[in-house]
C-alpha positions as a Markdown table, in Angstrom:
| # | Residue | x | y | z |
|---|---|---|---|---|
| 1 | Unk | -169.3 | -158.2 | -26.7 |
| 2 | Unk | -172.5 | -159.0 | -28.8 |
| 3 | Unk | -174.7 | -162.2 | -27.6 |
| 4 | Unk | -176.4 | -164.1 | -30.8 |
| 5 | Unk | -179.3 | -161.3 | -30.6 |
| 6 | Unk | -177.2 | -159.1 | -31.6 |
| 7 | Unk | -177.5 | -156.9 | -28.1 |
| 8 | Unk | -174.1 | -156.4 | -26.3 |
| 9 | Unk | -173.4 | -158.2 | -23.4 |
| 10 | Unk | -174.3 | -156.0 | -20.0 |
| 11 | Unk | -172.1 | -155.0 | -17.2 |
| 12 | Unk | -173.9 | -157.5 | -14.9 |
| 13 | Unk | -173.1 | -160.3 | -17.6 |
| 14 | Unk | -169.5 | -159.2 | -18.2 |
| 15 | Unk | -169.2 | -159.0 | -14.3 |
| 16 | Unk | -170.8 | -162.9 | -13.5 |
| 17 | Unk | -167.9 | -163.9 | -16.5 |
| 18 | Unk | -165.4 | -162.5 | -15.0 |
| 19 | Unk | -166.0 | -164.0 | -11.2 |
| 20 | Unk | -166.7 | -167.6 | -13.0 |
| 21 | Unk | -163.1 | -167.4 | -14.6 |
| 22 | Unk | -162.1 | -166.3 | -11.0 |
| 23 | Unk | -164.0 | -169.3 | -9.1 |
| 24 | Unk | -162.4 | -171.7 | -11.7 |
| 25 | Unk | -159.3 | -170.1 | -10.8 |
| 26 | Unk | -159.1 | -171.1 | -6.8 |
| 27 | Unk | -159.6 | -173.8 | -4.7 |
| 28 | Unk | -159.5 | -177.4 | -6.1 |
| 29 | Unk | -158.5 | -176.0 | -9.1 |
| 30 | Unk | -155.0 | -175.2 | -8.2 |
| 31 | Unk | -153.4 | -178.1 | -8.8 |
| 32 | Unk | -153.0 | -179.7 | -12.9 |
| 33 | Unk | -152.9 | -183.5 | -13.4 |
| 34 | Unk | -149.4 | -184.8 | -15.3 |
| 35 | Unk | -148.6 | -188.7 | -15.6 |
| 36 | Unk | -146.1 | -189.7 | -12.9 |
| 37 | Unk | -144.2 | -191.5 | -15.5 |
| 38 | Unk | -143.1 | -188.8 | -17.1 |
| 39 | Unk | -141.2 | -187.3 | -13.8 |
| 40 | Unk | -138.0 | -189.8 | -14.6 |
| 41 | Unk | -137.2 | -187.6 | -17.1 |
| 42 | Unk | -136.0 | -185.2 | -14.3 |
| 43 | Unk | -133.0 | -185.4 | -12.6 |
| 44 | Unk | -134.4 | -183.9 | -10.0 |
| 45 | Unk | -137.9 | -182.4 | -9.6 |
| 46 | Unk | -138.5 | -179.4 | -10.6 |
| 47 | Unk | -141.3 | -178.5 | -8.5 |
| 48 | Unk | -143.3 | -180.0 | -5.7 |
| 49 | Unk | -145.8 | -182.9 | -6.6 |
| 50 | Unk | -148.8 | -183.7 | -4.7 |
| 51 | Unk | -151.2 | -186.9 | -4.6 |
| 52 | Unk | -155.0 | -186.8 | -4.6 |
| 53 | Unk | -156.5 | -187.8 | -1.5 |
| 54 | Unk | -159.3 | -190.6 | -2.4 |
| 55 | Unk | -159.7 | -191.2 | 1.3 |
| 56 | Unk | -160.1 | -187.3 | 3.6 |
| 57 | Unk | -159.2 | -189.0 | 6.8 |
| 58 | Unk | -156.9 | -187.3 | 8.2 |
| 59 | Unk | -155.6 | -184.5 | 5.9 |
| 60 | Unk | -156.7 | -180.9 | 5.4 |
| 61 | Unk | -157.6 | -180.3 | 1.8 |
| 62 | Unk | -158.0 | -182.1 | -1.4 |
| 63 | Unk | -154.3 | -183.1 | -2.5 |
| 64 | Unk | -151.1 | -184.0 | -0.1 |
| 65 | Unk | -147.7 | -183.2 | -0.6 |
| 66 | Unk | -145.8 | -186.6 | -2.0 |
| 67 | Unk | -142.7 | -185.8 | -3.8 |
| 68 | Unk | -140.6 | -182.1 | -2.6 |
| 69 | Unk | -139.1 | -180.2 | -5.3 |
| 70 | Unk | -135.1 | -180.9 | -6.0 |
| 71 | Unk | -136.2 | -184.7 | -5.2 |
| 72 | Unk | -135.0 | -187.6 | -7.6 |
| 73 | Unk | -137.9 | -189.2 | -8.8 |
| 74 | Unk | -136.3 | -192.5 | -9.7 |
| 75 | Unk | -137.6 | -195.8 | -12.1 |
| 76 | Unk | -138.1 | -197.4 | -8.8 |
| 77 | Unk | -140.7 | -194.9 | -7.9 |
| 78 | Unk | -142.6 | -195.2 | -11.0 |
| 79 | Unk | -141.9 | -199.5 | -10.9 |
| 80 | Unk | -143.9 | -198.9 | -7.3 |
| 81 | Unk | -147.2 | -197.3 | -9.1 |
| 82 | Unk | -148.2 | -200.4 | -11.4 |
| 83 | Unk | -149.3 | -198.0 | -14.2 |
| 84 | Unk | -147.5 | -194.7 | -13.7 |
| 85 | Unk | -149.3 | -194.1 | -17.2 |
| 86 | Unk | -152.4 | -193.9 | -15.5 |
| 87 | Unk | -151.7 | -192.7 | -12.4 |
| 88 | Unk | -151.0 | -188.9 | -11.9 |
| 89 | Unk | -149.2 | -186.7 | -9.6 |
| 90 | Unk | -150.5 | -182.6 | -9.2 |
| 91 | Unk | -148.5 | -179.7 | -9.9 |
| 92 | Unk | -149.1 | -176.6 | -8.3 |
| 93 | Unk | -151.0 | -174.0 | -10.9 |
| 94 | Unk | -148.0 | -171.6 | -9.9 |
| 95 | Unk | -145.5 | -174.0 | -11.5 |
| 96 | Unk | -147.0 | -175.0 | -14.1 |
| 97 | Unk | -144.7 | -172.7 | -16.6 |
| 98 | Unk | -141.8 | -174.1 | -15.0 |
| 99 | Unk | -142.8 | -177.8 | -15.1 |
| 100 | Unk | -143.4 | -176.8 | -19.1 |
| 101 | Unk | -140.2 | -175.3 | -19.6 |
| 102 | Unk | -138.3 | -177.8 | -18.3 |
| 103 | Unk | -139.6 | -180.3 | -20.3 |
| 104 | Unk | -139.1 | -178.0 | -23.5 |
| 105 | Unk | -135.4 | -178.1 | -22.8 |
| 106 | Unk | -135.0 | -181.6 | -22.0 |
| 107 | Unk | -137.2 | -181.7 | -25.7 |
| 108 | Unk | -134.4 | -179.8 | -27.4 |
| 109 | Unk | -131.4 | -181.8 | -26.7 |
| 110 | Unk | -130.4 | -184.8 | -28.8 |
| 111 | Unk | -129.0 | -187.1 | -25.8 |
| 112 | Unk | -132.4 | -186.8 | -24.0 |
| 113 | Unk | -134.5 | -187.1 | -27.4 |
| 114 | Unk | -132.2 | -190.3 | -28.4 |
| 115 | Unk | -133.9 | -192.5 | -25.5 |
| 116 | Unk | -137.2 | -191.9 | -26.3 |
| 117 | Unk | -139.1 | -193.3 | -29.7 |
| 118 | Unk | -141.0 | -191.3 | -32.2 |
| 119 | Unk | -144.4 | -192.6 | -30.3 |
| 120 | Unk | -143.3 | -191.4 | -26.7 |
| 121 | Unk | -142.8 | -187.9 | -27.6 |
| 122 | Unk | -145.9 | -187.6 | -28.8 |
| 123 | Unk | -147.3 | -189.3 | -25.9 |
| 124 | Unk | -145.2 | -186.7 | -23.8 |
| 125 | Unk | -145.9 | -184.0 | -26.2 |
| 126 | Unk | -150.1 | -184.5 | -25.6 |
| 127 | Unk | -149.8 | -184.8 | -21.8 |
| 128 | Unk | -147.7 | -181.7 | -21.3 |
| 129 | Unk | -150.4 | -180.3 | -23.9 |
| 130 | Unk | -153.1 | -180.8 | -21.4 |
| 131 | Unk | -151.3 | -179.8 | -18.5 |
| 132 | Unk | -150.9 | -176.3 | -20.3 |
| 133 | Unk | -154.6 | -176.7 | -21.7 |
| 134 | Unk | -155.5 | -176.9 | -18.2 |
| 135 | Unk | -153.6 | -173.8 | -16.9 |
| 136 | Unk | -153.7 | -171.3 | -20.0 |
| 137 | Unk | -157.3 | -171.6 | -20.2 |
| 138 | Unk | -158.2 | -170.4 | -16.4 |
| 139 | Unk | -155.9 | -167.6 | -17.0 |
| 140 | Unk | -156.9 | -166.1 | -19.8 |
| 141 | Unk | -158.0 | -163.0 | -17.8 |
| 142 | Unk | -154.3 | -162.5 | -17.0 |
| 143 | Unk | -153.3 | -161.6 | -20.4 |
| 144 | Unk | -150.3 | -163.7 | -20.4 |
| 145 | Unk | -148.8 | -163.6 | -23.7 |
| 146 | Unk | -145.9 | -165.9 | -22.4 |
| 147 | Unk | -147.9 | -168.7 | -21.4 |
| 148 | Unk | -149.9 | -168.7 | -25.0 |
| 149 | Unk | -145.7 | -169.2 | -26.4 |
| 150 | Unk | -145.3 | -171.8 | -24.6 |
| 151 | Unk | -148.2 | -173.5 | -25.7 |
| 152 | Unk | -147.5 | -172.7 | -29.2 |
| 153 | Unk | -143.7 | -174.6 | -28.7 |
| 154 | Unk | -145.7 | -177.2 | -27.5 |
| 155 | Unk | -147.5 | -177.6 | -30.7 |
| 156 | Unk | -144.3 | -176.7 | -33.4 |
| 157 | Unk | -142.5 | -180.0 | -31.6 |
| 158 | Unk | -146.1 | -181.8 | -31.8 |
| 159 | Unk | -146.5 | -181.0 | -35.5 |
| 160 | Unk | -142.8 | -181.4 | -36.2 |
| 161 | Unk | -143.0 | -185.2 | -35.4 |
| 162 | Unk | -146.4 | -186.0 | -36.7 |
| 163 | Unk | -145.1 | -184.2 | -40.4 |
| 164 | Unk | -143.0 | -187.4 | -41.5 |
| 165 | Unk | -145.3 | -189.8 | -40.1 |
| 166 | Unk | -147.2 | -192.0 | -43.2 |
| 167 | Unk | -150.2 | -191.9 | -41.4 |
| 168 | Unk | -150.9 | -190.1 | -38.3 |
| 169 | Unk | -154.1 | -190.7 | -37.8 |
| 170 | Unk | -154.2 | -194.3 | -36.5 |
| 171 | Unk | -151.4 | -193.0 | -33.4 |
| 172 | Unk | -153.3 | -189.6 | -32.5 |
| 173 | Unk | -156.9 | -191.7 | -32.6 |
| 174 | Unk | -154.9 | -193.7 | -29.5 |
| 175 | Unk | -154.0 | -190.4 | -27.6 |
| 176 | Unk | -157.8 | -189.0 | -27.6 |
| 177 | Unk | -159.3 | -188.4 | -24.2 |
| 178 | Unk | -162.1 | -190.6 | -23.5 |
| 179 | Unk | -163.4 | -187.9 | -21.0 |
| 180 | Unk | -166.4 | -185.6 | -22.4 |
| 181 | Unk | -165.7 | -182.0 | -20.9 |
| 182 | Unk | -164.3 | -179.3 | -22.6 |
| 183 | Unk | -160.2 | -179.6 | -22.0 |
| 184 | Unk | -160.7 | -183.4 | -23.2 |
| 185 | Unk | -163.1 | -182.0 | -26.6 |
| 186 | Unk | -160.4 | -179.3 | -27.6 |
| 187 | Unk | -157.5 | -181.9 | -27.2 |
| 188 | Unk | -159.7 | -184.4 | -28.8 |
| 189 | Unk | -160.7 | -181.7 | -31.8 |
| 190 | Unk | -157.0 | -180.5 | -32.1 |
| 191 | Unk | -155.4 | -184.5 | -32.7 |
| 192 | Unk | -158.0 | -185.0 | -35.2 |
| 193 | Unk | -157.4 | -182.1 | -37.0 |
| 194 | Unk | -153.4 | -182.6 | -36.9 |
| 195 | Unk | -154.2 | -185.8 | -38.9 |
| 196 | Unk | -156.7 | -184.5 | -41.4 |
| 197 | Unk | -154.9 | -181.3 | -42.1 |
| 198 | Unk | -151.4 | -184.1 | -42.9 |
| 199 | Unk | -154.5 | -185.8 | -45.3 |
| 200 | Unk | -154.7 | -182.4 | -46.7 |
| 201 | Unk | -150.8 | -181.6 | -46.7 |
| 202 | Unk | -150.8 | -178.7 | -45.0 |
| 203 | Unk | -146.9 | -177.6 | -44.4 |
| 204 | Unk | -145.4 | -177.6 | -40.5 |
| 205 | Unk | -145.9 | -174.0 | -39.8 |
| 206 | Unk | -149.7 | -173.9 | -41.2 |
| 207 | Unk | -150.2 | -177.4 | -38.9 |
| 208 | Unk | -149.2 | -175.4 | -35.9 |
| 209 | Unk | -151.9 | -172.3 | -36.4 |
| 210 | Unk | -154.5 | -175.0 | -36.9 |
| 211 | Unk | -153.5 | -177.1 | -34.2 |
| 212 | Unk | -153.9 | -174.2 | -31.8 |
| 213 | Unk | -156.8 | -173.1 | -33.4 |
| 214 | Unk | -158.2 | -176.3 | -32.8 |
| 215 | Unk | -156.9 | -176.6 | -29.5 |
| 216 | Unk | -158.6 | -173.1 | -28.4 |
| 217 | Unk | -161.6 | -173.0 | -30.2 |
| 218 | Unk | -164.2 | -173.7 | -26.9 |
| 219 | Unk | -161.8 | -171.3 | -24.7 |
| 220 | Unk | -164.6 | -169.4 | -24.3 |
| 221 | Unk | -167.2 | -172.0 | -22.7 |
| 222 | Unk | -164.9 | -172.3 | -19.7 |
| 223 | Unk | -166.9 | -169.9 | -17.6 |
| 224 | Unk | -169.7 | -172.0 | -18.2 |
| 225 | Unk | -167.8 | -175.1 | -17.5 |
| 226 | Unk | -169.7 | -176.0 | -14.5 |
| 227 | Unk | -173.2 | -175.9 | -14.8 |
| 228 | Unk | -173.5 | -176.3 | -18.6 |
| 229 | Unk | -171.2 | -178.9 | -20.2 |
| 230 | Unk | -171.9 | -181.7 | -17.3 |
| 231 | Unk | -175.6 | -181.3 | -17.3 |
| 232 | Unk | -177.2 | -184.5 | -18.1 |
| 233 | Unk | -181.0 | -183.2 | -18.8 |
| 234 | Unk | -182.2 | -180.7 | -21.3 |
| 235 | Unk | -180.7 | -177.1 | -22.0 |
| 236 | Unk | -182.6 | -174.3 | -20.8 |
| 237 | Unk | -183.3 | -171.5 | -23.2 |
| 238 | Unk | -181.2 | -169.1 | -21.1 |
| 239 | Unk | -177.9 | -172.0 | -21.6 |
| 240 | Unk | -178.6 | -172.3 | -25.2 |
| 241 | Unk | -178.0 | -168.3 | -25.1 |
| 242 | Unk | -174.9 | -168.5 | -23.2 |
| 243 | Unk | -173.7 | -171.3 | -25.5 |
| 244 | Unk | -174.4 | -169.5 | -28.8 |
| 245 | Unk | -172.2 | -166.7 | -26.9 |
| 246 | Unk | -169.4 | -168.7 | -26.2 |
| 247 | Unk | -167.3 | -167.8 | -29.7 |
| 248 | Unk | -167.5 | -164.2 | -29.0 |
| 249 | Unk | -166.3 | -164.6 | -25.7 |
| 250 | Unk | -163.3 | -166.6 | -26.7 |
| 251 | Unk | -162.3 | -164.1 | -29.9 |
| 252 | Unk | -162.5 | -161.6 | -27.1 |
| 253 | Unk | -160.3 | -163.3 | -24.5 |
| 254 | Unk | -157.6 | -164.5 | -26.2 |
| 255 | Unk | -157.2 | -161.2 | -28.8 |
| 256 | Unk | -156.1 | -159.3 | -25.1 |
| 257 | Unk | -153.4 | -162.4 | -25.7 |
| 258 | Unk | -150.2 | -160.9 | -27.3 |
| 259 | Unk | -148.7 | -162.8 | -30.4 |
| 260 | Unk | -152.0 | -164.8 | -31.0 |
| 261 | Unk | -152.2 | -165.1 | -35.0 |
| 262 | Unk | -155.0 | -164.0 | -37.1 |
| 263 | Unk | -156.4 | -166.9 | -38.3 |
| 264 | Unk | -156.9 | -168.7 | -34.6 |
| 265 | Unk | -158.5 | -166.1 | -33.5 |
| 266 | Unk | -160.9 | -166.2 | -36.4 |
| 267 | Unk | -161.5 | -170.0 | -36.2 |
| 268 | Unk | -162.4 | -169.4 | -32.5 |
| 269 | Unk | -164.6 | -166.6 | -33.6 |
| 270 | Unk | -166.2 | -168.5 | -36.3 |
| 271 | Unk | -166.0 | -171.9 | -36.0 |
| 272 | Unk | -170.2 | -172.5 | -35.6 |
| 273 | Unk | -171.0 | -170.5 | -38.4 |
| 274 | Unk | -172.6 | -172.2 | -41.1 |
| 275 | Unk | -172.5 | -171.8 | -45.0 |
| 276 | Unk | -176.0 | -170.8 | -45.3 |
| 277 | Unk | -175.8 | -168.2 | -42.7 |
| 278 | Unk | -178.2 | -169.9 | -39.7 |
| 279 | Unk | -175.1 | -170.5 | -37.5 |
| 280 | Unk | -173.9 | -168.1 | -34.7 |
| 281 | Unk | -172.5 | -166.0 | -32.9 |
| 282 | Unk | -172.6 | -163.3 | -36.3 |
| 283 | Unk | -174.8 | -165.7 | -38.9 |
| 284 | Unk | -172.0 | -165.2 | -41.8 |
| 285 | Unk | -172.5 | -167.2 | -45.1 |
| 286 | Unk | -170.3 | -169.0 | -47.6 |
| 287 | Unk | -166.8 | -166.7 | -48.3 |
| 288 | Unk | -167.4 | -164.8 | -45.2 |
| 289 | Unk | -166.5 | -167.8 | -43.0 |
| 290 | Unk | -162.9 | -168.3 | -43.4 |
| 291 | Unk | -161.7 | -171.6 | -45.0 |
| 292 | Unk | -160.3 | -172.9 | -41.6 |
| 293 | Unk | -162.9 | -172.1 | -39.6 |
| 294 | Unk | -165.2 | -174.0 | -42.1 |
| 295 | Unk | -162.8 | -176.6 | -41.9 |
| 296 | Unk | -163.5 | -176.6 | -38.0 |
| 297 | Unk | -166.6 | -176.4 | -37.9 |
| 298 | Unk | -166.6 | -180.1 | -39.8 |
| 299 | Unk | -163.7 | -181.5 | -37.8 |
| 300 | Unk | -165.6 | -180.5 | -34.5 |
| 301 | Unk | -169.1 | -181.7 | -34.9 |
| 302 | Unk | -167.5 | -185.5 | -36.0 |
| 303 | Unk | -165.7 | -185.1 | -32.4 |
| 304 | Unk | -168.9 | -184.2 | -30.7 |
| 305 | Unk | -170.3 | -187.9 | -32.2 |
| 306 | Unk | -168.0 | -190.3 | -31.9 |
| 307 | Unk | -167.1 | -188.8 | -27.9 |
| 308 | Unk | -168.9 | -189.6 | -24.7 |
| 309 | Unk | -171.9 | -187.1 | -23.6 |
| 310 | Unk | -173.4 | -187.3 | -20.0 |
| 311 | Unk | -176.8 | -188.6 | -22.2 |
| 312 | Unk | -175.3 | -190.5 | -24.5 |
| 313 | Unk | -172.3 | -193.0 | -25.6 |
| 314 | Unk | -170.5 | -192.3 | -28.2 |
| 315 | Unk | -170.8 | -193.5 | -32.1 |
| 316 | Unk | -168.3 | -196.1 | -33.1 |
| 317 | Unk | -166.1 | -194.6 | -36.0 |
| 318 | Unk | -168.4 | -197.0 | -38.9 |
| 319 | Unk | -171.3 | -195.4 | -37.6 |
| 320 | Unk | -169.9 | -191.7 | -37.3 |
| 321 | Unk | -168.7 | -191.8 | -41.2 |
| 322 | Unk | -172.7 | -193.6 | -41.9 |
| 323 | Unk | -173.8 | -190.1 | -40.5 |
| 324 | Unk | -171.6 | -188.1 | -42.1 |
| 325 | Unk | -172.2 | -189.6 | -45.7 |
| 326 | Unk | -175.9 | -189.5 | -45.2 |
| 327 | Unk | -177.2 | -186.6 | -42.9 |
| 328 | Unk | -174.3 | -183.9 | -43.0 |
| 329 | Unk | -174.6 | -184.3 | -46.6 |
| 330 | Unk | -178.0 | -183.4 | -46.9 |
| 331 | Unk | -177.7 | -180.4 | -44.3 |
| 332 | Unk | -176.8 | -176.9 | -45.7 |
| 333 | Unk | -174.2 | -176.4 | -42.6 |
| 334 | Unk | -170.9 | -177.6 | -43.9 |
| 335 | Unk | -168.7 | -176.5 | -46.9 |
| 336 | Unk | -169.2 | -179.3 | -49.2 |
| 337 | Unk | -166.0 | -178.9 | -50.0 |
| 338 | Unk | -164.4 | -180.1 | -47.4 |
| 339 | Unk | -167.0 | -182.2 | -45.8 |
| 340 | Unk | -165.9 | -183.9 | -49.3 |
| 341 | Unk | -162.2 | -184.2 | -48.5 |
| 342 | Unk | -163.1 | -185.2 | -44.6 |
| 343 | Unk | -165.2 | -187.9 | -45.8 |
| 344 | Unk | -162.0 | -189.5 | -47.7 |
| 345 | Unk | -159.6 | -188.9 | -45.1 |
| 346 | Unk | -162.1 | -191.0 | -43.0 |
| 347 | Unk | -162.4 | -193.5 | -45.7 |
| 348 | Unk | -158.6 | -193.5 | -46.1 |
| 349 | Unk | -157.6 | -193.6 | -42.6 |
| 350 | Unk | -160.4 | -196.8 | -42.2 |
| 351 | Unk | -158.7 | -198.8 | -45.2 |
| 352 | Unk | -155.2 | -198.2 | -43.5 |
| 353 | Unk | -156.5 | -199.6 | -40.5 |
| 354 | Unk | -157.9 | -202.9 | -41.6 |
| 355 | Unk | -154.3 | -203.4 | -43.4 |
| 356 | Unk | -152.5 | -203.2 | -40.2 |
């Protein structure tokens, strides 16, 4: 792998990567968040659930056991929680694919589809998104060409549903994560880009290779989860490095991935390079970037402005489109092209919105 310099990552470097990935791997990061109210879907549960302890006293560890596997998780239990939207049991990082599965086959029949509205599949769709976000992302060093599939059904049922909608955008903007690290940014990046690229209409199966372009494009800042993306003060030369190497990292990750297409891996790859050739990690220009990636590369600096940073608050959506109109206008970065056409699916989506 090449850093921005042009020099190829060491041994040592490879080695510290590879032990991150590992660290975020065990401990308190076994267990993956999912709304409890989802569970009544199940007739029974499909795999233990635990609680998080907010109070130690007394247990050994960070989560408790609350629900056992082959339970039935009844409307009674999720009555009992007050907002079982908001409140979420753990699954175990070993049945995660299970969990996902599950859901996929309850997704495929028309009895269990029936009772749910347009809105709470998508709902369902996003969660179960992040719960696989969460788990395909700190096993990317296993290679697992199965977990990227189901990830991928994930998405062809998201994008199925959202491809008759009028207008996406206003339901999707209700679904982004208000939280500012970097699962919350690619989910966040991926349901804005699901509603520009229905602007743009883009058929179902391209939706689905941008949506999970979108959706892995920061894959490879995960390693340097924990003491870059959190920090509140000023980036030290040495992070800014490790940033500008972070698209490498994630083209080389996920391309060990069986079945990943083409053109996510080079959105991932490409997705900070700019048209006059000052971006990184490779400093292409113009027709050298591919069209999606320059797509990205707009789609993901408007999420970086109007979400939450540990310095700042986020820029309410008038102000976001002031700066795009003005400033990204004037800055060589973006194709103007479709900076153009983002700057009208703004405009369009805020007309729609005062209407309603």
């Amino acid at each position: 792998m090449e850093l921005p310099s042009g020099r190829l990552v060491s041994d040592k470097e490879s080695l510290f990567i590879e032990q991150e990935l590992k660290a975020l791997n065990a401990g308190e990061k076994e267990f993956f968040p999912l709304p409890l109210c989802h569970l009544v879907h199940f007739n029974t549960l499909p795999c233990d659930i635990y609680l998080e302890n907010h109070n130690g006293s007394g247990f050994i560890g960070r989560f408790s056991l609350a629900w056992p596997k082959g339970l039935v998780f009844s409307q009674t239990d999720v009555t009992t929680l007050g907002q079982p939207e908001k409140v979420f049991g753990y699954v175990p990082a070993a049945e995660v694919d299970q969990v996902l599965q599950t859901f996929l086959n309850f997704l495929d029949r028309d009895l269990f589809v029936s009772r749910m509205t347009s809105l709470d599949q998508i709902k369902l769709l996003t969660d179960l998104i992040i719960l696989w976000m969460n788990n395909f992302f700190l096993n990317t060093l296993g290679q697992n060409s199965g977990e990227y599939h189901l990830g991928a059904k994930l998405m062809e049922k998201l994008c199925g549903l959202i491809e008759p909608m009028p207008n996406p955008y206003a339901v999707l903007m209700t679904l982004r994560n208000p939280e500012s690290g970097i699962h919350a940014h690619s989910l966040n990046v991926c349901l804005i880009s699901l509603a520009f690229i229905h602007f743009l209409g883009f058929t179902a199966p391209m939706a689905l290779l941008f949506g999970l372009g979108a959706l892995l494009h920061d894959i490879g800042m995960i390693p340097f989860a924990r003491h870059i993306v959190s920090k509140e003060g000023c980036l030290s030369p040495e992070d800014i490095v490790e940033i500008k190497a972070h698209p490498h990292l994630g083209n080389n990750l996920l391309r060990k991935v069986v079945g990943i297409p083409q053109e996510v891996l080079l959105m991932v790859l490409q997705h900070h390079e700019n048209m006059d050739g000052s971006g990184y990690p490779v400093g292409l220009q113009d027709g050298q970037i591919h069209p999606w990636a320059r797509m990205l590369r707009v789609i993901d600096s408007y999420e970086s402005i109007t979400a939450p940073r540990p310095w700042r608050a986020p820029f309410p959506p008038d102000r976001a489109l002031g700066i795009v109109k003005a400033a990204w206008k004037a800055k060589p970065d973006y194709d103007p092209h479709f900076l153009q056409f983002f700057i009208l699916f703004l405009e369009a989506a805020r007309a729609q919105q005062a209407l309603s």
